[in-house]
C-alpha positions, 0 to 999 in steps of 0.5 A: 379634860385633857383627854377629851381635848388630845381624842377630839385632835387625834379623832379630826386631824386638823391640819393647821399652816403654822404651829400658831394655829395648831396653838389657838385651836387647843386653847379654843377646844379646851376653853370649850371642853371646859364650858362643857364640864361646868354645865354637865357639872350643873346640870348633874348637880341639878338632877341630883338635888331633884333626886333627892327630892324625890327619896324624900317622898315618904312611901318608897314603894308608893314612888316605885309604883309611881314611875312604873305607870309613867309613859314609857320614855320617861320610865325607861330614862328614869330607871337606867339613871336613877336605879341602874346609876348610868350618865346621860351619854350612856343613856343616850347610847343606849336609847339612840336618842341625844343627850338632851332628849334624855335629859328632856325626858328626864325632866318631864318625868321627874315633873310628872312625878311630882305630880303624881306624889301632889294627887 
């Protein structure tokens, strides 16, 4: 995490009047990286016990078959994440789209899928 804080100083250049400010402005940059692990922890969290929902599913090659009629935008989140084991950034990256368009993608996906195992 503090790597994240010292790249975010180093990348903006913030200038700063007086080492106070410069002193506030790492507190605020690490209390709020910090905010930002605890909800991706969550949201990986999350993922991963939908994740295993989803391996439960009796029929490996019946889900396989499944997330390959999926509409393409959720296939392609679906398998770069749970096959090809990338994070949300790398996807996102990848894609060109925001991390959270990835995870909204995954999230209709895995819902579509559930669908799909219920018919």
């Amino acid at each position: 995490m503090l790597q994240e804080v010292f790249m975010k100083y180093i990348r903006l250049n913030p200038s700063f009047p007086n080492e106070q400010e410069e002193k506030y402005w790492l507190i605020r940059v690490t209390i709020n990286e910090s905010i930002s692990l605890t909800r991706k922890a969550y949201r990986r969290k999350k993922a991963s016990l939908d994740h295993c929902a989803i391996y439960n599913f009796q029929k490996e090659d019946h889900l396989i078959d499944l997330v390959r009629i999926l509409p393409e935008k959720y296939k392609s989140v679906i398998i770069l994440y749970y096959y090809d084991r990338l994070s949300v950034r790398e996807i996102s990256e990848i894609l060109k789209i925001s991390e959270s368009a990835v995870m909204k993608r995954m999230e209709r996906g895995r819902k579509t899928l559930r669908k799909l195992m219920e018919e």
